[in-house]
C-alpha positions in Angstrom: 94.7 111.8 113.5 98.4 111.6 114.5 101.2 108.5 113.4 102.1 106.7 116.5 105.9 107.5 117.6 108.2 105.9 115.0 112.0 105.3 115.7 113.3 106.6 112.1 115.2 102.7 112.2 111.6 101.4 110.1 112.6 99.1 107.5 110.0 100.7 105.1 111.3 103.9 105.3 113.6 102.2 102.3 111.1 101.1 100.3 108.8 103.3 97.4 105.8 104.2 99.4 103.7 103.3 96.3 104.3 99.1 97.1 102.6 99.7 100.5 98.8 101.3 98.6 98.7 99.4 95.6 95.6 99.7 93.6 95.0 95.8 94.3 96.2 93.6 96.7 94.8 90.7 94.7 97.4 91.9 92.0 100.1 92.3 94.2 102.9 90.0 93.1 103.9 87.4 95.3 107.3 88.6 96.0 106.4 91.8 96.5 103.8 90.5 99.3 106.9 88.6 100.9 109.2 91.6 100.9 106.6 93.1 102.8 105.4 90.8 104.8 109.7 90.5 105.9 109.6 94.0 106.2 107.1 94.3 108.8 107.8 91.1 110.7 111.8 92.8 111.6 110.2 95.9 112.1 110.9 97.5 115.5 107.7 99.5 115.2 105.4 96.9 114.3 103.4 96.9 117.3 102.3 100.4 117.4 101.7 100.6 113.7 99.5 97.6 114.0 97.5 99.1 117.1 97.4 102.3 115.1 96.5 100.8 112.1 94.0 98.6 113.4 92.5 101.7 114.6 92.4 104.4 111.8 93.4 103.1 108.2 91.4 101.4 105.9 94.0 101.7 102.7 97.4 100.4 102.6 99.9 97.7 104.2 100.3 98.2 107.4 101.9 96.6 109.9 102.1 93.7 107.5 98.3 93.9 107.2 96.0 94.2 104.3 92.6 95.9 104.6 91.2 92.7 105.1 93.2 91.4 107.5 92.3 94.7 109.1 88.9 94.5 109.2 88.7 90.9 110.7 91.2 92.2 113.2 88.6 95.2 114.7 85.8 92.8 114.5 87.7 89.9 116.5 88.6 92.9 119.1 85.3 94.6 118.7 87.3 97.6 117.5 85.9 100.3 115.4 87.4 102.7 112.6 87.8 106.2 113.3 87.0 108.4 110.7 88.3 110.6 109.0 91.4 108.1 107.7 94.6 110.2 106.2 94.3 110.9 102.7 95.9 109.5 100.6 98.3 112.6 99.6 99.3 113.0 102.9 100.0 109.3 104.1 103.7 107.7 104.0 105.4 104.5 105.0 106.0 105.2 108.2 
């Protein structure tokens, strides 16, 4: 399963890949969830990485997505995961 095309000019390239798969998103801390959440929103790639995450990723922030947000997303668009996601070792940012 490939990354969709990024521009190299992705705010999150900046930021410690461990903030974007934290072991809980319930535990996030608020301002981390708004740094993200800012992140994502100026992002000039945030459409693809959406679509692609929407698509293949069950982990991580994406897109300025959860999981959950995720999830409701492919059943509002009748969308289904396709397996196998990235591992973990092998994922970054963007």
């Amino acid at each position: 399963m490939n990354y969709p095309e990024w521009t190299g000019d992705e705010p999150c390239r900046q930021i410690d890949p461990e903030l974007f798969f934290p072991s809980s998103f319930n535990a996030l801390r608020t301002k981390d969830k708004q740094l993200l959440k800012e992140l994502c929103a100026s992002c000039p790639s945030r459409e693809p990485c959406l679509m692609w995450a929407i698509r293949s990723e069950s982990d991580g922030w994406w897109a300025g997505t959860t999981p959950t947000d995720r999830k409701y997303l492919r059943r509002k668009l009748g969308v289904h995961l396709q397996t196998p996601t990235i591992p973990l070792t092998d994922r970054r940012a963007a």
